[in-house]
Residue frames relative to the residue before (quaternion, step in Angstrom):
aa qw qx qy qz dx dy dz
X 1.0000 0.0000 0.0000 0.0000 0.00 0.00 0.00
X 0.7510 -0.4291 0.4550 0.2120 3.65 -1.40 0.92
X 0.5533 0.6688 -0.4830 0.1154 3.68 -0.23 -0.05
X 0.4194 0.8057 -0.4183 -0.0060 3.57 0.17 0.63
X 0.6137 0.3852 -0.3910 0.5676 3.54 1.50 0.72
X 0.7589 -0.2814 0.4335 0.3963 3.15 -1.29 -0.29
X 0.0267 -0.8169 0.5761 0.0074 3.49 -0.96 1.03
X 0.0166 0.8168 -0.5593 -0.1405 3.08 -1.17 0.98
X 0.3270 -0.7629 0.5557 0.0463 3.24 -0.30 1.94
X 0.3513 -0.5689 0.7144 0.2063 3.60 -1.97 0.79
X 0.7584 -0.4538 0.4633 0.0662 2.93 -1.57 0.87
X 0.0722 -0.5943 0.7593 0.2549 4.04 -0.55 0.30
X 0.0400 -0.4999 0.8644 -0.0372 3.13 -2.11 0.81
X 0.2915 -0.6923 0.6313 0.1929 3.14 -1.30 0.66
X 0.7249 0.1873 -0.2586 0.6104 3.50 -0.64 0.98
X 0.6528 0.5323 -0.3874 0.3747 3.57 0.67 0.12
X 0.7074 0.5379 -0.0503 0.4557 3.32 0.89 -2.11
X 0.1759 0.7710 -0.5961 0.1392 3.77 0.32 -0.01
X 0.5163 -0.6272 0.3666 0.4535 3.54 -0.78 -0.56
X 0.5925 0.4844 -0.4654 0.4447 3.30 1.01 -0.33
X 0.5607 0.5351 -0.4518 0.4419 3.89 0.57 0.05
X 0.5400 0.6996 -0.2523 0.3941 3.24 0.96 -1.64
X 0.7233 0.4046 -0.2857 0.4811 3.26 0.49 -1.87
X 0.7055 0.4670 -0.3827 0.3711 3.93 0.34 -1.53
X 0.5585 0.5480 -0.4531 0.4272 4.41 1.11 -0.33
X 0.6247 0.6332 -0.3168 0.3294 3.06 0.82 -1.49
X 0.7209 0.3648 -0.2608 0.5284 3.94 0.68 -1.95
X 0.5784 0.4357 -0.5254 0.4468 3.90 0.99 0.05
X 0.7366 -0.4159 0.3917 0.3620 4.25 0.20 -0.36
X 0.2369 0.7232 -0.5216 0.3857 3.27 1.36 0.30
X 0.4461 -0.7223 0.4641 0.2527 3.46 -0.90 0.92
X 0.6874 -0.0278 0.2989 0.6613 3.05 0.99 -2.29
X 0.1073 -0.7406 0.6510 -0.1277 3.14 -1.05 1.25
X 0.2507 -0.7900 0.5570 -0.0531 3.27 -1.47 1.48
X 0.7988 -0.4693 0.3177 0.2018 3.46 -1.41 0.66
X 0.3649 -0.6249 0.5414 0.4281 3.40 -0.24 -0.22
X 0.7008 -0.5520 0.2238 0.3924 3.20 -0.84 0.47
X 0.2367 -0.7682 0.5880 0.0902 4.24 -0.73 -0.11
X 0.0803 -0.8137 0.5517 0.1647 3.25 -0.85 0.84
X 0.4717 -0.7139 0.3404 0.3899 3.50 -0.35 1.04
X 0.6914 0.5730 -0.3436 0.2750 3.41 0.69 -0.48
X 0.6016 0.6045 -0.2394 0.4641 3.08 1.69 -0.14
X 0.6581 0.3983 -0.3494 0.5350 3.33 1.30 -0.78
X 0.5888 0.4974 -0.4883 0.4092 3.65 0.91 0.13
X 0.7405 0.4849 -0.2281 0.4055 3.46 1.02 -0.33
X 0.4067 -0.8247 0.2832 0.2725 2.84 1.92 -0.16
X 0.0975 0.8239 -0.4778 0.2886 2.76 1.18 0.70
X 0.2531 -0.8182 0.4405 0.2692 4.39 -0.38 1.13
X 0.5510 0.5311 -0.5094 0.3936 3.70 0.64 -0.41
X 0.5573 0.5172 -0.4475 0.4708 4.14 0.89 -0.54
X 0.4589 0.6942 -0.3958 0.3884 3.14 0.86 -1.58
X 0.8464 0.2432 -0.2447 0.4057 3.41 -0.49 -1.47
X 0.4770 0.7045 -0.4298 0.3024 3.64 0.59 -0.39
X 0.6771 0.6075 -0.1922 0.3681 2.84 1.27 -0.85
X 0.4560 0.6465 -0.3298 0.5150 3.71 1.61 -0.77
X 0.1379 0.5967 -0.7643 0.2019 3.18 -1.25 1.07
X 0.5159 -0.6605 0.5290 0.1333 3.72 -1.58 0.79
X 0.6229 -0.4986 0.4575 0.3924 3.93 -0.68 -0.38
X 0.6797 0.5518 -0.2938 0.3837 2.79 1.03 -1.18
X 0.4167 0.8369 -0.1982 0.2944 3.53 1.30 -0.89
X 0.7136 0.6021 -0.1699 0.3154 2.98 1.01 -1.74
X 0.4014 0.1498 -0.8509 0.3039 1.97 -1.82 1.75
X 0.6254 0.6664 -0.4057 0.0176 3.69 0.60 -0.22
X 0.4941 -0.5685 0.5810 0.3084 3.69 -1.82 0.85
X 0.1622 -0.4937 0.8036 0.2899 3.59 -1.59 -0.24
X 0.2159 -0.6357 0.7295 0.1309 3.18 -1.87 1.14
X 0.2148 -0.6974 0.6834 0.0198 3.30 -1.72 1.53
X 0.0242 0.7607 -0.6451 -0.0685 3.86 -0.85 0.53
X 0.1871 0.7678 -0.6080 0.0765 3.34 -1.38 0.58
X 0.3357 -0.7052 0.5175 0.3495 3.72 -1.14 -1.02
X 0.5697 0.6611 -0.2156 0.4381 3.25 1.17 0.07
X 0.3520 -0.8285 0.3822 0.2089 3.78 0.17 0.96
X 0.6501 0.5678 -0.1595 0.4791 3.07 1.12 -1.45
X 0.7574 0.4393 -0.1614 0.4554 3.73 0.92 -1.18
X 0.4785 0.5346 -0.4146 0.5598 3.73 1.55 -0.82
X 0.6446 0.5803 -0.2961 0.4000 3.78 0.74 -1.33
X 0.7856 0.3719 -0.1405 0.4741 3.44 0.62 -1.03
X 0.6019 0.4109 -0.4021 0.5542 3.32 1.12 -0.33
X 0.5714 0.5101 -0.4516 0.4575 4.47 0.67 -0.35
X 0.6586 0.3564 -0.4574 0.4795 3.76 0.47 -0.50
X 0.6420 0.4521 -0.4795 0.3919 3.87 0.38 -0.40
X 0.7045 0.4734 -0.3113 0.4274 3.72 0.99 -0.69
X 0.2789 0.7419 -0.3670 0.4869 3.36 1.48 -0.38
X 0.9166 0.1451 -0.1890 0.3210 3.43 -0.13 -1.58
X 0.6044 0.4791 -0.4050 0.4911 3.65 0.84 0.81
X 0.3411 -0.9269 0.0928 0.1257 3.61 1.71 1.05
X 0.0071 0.8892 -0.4457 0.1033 3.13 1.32 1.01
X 0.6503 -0.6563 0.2478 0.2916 3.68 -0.65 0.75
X 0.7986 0.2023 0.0497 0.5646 3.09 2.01 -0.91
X 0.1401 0.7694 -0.5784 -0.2318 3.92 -0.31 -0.60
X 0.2974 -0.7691 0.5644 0.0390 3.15 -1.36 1.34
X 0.4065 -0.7467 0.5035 0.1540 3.67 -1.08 0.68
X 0.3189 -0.7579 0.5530 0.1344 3.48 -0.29 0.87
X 0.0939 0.7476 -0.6486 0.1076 3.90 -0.12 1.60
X 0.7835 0.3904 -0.2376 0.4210 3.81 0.76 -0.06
X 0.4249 0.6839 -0.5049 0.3110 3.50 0.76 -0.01
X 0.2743 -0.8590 0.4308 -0.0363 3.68 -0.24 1.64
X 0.6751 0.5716 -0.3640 0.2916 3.40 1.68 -0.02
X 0.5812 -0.6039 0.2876 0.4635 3.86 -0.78 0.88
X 0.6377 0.5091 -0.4986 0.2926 3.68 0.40 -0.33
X 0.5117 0.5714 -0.2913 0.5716 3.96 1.62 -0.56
X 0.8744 0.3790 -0.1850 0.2401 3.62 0.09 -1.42
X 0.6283 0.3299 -0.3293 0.6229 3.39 1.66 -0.33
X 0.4516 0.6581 -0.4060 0.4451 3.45 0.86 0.96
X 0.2018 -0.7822 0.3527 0.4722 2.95 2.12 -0.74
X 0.5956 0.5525 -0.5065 0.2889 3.52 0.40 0.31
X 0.6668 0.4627 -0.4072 0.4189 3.64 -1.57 -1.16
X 0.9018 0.0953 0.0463 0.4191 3.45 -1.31 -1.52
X 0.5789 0.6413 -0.3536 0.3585 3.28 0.90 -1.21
X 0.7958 0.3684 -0.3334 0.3462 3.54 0.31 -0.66
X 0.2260 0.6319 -0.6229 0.4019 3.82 1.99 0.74
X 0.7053 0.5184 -0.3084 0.3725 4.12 0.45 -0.92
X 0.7742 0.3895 -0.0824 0.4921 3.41 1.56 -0.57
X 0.0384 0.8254 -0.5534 -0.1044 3.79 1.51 0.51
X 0.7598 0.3899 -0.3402 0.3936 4.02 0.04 -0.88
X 0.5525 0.3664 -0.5006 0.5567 4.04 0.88 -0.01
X 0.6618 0.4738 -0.4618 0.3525 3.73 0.63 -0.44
X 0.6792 0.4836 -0.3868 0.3939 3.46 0.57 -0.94
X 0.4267 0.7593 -0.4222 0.2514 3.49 1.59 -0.77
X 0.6983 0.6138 -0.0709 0.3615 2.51 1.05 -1.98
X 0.7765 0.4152 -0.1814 0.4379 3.34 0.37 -0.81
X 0.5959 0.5912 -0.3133 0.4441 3.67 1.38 -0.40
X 0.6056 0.6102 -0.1250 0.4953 3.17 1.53 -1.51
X 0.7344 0.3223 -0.3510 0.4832 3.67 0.97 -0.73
X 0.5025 0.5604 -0.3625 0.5496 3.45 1.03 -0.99
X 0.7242 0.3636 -0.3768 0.4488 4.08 -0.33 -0.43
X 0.7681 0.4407 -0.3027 0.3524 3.92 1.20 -0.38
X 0.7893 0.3680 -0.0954 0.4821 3.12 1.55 -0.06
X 0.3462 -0.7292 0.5182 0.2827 3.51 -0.65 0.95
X 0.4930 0.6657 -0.3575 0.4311 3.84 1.24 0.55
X 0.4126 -0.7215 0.4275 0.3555 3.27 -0.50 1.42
X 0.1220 -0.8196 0.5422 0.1393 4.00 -1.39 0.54
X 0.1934 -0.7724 0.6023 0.0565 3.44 -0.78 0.87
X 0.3039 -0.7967 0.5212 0.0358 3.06 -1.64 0.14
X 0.1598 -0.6884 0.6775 0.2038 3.91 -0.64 1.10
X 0.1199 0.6307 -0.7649 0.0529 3.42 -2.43 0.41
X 0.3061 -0.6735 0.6552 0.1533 2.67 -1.51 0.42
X 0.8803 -0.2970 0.2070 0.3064 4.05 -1.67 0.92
X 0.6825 -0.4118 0.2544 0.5477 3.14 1.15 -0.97
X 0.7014 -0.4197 0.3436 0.4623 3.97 -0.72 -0.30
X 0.5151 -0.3328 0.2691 0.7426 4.00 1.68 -0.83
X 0.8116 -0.5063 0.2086 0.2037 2.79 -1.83 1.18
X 0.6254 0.3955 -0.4747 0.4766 3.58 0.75 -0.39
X 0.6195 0.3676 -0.3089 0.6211 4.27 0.93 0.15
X 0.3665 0.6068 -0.6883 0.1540 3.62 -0.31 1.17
X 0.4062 -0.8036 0.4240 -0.0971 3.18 -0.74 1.84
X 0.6923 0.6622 -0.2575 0.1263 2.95 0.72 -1.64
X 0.6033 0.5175 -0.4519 0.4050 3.48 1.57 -0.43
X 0.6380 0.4919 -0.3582 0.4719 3.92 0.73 -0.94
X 0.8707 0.2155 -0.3402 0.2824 3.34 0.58 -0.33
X 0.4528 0.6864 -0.4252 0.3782 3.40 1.51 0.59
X 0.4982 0.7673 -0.0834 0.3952 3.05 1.81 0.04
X 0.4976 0.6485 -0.0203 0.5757 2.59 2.06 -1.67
X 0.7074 0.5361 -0.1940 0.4178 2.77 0.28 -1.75
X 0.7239 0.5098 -0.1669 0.4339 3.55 0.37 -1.69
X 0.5421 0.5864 -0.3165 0.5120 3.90 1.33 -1.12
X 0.8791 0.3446 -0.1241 0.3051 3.52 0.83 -1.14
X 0.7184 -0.3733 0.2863 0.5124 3.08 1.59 0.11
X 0.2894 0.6227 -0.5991 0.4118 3.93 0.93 -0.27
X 0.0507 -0.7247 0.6723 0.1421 3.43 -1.42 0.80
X 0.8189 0.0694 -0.1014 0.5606 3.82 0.97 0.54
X 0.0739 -0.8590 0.5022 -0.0662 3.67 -0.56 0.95
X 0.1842 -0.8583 0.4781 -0.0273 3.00 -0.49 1.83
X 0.0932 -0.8330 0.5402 0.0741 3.42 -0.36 1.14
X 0.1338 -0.7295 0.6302 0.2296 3.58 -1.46 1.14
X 0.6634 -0.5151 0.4100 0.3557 3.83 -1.05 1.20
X 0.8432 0.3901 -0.2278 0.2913 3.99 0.63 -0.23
X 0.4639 -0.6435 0.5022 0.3442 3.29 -0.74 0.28
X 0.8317 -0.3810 0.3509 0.2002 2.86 -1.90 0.37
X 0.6824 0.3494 -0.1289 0.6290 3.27 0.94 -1.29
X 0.7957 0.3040 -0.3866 0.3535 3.72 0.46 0.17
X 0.5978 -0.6858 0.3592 0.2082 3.24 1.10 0.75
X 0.5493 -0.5486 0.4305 0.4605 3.16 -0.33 -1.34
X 0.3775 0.6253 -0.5307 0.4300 3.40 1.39 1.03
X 0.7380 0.4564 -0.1972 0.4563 3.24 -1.59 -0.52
X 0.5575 -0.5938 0.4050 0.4154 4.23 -1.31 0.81
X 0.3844 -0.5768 0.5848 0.4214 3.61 -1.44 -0.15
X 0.2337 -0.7705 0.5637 0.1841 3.13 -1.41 0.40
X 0.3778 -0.8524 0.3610 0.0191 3.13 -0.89 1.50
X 0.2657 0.7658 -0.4301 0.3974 3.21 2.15 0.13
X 0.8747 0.1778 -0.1890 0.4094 3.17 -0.23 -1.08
X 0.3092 0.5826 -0.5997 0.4533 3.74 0.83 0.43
X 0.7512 0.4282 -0.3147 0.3916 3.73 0.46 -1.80
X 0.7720 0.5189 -0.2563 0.2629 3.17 0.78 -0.77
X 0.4878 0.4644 -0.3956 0.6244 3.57 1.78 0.11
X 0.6624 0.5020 -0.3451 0.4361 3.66 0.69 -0.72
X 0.7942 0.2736 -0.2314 0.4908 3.86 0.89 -0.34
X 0.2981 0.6676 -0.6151 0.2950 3.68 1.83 0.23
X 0.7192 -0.4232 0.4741 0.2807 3.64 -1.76 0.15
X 0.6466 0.6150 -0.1334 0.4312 3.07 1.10 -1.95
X 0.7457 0.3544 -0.3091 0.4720 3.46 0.36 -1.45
X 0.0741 0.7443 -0.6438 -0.1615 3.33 -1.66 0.89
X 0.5920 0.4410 -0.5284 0.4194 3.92 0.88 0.24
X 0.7610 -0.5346 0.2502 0.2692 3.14 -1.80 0.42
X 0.3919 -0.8150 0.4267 0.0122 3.33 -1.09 0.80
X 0.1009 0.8888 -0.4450 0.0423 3.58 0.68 0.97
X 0.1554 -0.8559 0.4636 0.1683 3.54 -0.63 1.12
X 0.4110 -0.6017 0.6823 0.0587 3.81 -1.19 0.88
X 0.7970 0.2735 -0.3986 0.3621 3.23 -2.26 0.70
X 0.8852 -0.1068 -0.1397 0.4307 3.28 -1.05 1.51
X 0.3717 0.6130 -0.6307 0.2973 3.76 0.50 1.08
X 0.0813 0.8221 -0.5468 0.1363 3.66 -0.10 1.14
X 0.7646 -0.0726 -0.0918 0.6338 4.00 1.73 0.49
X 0.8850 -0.2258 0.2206 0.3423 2.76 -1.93 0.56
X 0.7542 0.5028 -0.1687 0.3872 3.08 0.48 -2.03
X 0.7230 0.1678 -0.2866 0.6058 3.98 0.50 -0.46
X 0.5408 0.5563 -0.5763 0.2567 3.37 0.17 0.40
X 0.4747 0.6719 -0.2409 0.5150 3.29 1.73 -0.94
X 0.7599 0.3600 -0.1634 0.5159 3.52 0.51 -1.45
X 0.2320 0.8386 -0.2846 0.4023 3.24 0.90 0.19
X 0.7328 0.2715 0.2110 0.5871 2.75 -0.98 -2.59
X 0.9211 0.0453 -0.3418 0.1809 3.51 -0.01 -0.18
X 0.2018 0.8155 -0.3260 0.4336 3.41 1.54 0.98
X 0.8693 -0.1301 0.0759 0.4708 3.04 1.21 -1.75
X 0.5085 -0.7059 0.2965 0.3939 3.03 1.92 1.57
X 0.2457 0.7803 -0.5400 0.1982 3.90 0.30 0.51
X 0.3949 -0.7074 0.4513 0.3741 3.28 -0.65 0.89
X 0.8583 -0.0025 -0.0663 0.5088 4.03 0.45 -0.23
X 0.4494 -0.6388 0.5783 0.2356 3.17 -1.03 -0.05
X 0.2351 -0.6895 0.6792 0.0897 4.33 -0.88 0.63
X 0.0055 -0.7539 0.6569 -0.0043 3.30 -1.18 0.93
X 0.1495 -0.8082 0.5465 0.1610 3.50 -0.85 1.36
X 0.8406 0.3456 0.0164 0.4166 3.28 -0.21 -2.09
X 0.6894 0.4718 -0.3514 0.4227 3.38 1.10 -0.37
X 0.6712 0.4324 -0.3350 0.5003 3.57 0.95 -0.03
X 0.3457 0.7121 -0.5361 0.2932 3.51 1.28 0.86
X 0.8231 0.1586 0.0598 0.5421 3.92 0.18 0.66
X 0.7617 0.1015 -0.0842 0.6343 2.80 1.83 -0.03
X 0.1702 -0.7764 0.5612 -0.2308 3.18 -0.09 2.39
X 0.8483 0.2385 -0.3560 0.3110 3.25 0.87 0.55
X 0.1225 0.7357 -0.5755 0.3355 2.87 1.24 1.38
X 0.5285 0.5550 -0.3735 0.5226 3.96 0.79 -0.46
X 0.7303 0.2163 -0.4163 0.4965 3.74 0.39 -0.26
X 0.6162 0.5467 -0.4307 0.3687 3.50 0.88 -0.65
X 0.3904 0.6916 -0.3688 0.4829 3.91 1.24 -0.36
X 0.8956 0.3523 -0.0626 0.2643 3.15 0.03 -1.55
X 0.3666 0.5925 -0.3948 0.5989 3.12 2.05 -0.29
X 0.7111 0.6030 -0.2568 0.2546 2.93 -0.13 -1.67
X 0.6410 0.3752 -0.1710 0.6474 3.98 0.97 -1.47
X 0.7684 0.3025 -0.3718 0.4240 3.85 0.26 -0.41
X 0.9000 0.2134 -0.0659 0.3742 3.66 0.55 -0.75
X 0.4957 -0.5622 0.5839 0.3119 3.65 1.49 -0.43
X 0.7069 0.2945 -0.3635 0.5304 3.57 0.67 0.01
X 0.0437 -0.7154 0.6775 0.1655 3.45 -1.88 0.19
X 0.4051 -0.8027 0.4148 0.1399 3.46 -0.61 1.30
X 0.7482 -0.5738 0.2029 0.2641 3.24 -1.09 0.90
X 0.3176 -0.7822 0.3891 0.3686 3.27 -0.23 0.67
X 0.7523 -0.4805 0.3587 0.2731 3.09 -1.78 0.50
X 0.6934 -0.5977 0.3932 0.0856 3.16 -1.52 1.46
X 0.5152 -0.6887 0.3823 0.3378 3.16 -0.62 0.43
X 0.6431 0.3163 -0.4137 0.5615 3.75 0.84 -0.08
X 0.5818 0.5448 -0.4831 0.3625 4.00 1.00 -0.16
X 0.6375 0.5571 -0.2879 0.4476 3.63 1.45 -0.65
X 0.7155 0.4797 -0.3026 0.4079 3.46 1.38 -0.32
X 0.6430 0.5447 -0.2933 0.4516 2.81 1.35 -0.28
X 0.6102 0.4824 -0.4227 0.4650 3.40 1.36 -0.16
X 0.6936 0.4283 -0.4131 0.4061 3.63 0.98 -0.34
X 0.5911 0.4667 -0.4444 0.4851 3.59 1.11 0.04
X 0.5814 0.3742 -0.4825 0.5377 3.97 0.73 0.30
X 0.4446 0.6176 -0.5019 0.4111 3.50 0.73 -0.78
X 0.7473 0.5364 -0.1961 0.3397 2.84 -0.28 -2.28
X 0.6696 0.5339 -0.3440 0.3852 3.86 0.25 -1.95
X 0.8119 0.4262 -0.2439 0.3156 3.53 0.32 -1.67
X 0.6130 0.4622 -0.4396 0.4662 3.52 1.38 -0.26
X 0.5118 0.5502 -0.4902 0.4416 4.15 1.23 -0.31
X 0.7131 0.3870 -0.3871 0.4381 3.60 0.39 -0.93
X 0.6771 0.5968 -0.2650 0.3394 3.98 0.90 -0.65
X 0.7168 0.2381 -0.0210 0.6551 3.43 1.35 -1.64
X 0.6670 -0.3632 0.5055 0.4094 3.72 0.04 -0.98
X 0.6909 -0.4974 0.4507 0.2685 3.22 -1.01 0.34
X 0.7183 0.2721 -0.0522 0.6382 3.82 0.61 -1.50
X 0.7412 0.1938 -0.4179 0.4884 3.84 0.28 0.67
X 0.4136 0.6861 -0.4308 0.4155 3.37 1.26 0.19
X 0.7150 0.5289 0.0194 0.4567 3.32 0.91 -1.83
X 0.7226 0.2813 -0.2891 0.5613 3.56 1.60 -0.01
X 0.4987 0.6237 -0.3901 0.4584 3.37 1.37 -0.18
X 0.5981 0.7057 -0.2188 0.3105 3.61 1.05 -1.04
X 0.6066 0.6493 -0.1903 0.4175 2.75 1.43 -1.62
X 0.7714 0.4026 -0.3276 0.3681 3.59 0.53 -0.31
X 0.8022 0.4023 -0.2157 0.3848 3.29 1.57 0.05
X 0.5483 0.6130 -0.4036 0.4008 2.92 1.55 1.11
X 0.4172 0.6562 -0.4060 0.4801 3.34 1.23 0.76
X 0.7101 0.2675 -0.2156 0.6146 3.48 1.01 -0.68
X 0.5303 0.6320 -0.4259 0.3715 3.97 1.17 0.20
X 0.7124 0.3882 -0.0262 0.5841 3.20 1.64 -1.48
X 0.1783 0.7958 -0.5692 0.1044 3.87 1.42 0.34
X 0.6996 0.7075 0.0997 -0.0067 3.47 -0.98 0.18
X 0.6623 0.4949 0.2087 0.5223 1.93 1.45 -2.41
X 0.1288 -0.8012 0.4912 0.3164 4.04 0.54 0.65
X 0.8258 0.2499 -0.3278 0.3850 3.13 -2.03 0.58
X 0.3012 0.8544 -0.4001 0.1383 3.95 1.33 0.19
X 0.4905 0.8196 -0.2656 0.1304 3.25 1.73 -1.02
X 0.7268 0.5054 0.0138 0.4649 2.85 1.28 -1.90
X 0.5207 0.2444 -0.3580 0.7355 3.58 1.37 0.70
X 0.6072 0.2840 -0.6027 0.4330 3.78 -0.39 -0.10
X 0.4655 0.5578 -0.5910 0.3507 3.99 0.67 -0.52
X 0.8294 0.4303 -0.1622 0.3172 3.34 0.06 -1.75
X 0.5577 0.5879 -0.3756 0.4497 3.76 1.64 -0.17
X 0.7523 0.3693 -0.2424 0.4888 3.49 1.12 -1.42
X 0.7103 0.2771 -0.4033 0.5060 3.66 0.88 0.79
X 0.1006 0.7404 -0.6260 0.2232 3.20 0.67 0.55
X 0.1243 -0.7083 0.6590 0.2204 4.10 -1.23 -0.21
X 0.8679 -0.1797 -0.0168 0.4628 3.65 0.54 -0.17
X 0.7511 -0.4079 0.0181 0.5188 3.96 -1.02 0.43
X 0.6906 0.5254 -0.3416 0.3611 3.39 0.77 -1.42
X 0.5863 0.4290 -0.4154 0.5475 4.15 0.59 -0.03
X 0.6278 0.4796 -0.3643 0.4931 3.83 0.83 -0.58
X 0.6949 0.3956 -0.3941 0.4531 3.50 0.84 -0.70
X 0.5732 0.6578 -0.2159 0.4384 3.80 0.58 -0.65
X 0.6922 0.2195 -0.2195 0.6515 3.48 1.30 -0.70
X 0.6478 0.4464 -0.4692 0.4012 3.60 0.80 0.57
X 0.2600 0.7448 -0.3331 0.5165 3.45 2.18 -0.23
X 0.7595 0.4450 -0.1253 0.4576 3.57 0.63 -1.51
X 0.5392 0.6029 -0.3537 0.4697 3.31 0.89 -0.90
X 0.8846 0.2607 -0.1688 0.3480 3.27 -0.16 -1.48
X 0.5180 0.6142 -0.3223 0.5005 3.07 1.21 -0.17
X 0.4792 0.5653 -0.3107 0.5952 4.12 1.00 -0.61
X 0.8449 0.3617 0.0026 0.3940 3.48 -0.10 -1.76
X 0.6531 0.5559 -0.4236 0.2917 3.32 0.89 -0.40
């Protein structure tokens, strides 16, 4: 795999990442952007909502589909089907901490299971002439912090990039990330593929402090680029120049939710387009006084032409 600058990689989110988001991170400086998650057992079963998961554009590129499961044989069989729709990468899902994944045995769960994980990762990496990587998280909860013995593993078997999120299992996504042990797989002797660390990169400013704290080869951005897709250019300013450009106008922000918005009508439909949106116009309009009384009229919108019309209003208010 490619890696010879500094990457700043989006986040899978499941219900978040689609491609029409993907695409709007991507024209902001995302580096590499991933799938929502996949369960392998579905794309063996064919199952069509996975199905689409799978769609991704050119424009995209760099991009990985992420697959989670617990099953060697079925992660395996489910990479040769992703295989044929050539995504640049396929990523393993070792940290996903929610309960509908983990008593599924997959995501986190397999921090409790290091040898079904490594299973896992040998088995996909032997089916595919595609480079694989891997997300995790510190360990299962602090009295299990793993991440050096098994970033090892991983690497022993072929992992071609490990992404590490600063938390444990049991902390979800409360409470700070800790970047100690990120630095501390990222400066082990042993480890030689890249190391990209995740969990609380929410600006410029700690991205910087970051990368140069604990010499990481990139940096992963999740929750902060909800509504805000141009925090990726504002990154890259920042690491190249010390500067962080102004943020985006008010008729530049509408227009990104009306491409947003278009590419998910031509992708999903119109009427799941138009409820998906809804969660990303609170962090589109951050800010902005008196905003309330249109986000009212966005998150009930029913379909595009009432969405356009209350962006009509917007810019008109603000101009």
């Amino acid at each position: 795999m490619k890696f010879s600058e500094f990457i700043i990689a989006l986040a899978p989110m499941e219900d978040i990442t689609d491609s029409s988001f993907r695409r709007i991170c991507k024209r902001y400086g995302a580096d590499r952007v991933i799938s929502e998650f996949i369960a392998a057992d579905a794309l063996i079963r064919d199952v069509e909502k996975s199905f689409r998961k799978l769609h991704f554009y050119d424009d995209e590129r760099p991009f990985g589909i992420q697959l989670f499961g617990n099953n060697p044989e079925a992660l395996a069989e489910a990479a040769k089907i992703v295989a044929e729709v050539r995504p640049d990468f396929i990523d393993l899902n070792f940290g996903c901490p929610v309960k509908k994944v983990v008593k599924k045995g997959g995501g986190a769960a397999l921090l409790k299971d290091i040898p079904r994980m490594i299973s896992i990762a040998e088995a996909v990496v032997k089916s595919t002439s595609i480079p694989v990587t891997a997300k995790t998280r510190l360990g299962w909860d602090d009295k299990t912090l793993v991440i050096r013995e098994v970033a090892e593993q991983l690497q022993d078997v072929g992992i071609a990039l490990l992404t590490i999120h600063g938390r444990t299992k049991a902390q979800m996504y409360k409470g700070l990330a800790d970047w100690t042990l990120i630095g501390e797989v990222k400066n082990d002797p042993k480890i030689h593929i890249p190391i990209i660390g995740n969990g609380d990169i929410d600006s410029p400013q700690k991205a910087l402090e970051m990368k140069n704290r604990y010499g990481v080869d990139g940096i992963m951005v999740g929750r902060a680029a909800i509504g805000n897709p141009w925090i990726f250019r504002d990154i890259k300013s920042y690491l190249n120049s010390g500067t962080i450009p102004e943020p985006p106008g008010i008729l530049e922000r509408i227009d990104i939710c009306n491409q947003h918005l278009q590419s998910s009508i031509t992708n999903k439909g119109e009427r799941c387009a138009v409820l998906e949106m809804r969660k990303h116009y609170s962090g589109m309009f951050r800010a902005l006084a008196d905003f309330k009384p249109f986000r009212m009229k966005l998150v009930t919108a029913e379909d595009y032409t009432e969405v356009l019309s209350i962006f009509d209003e917007i810019a008109a208010y603000y101009q």
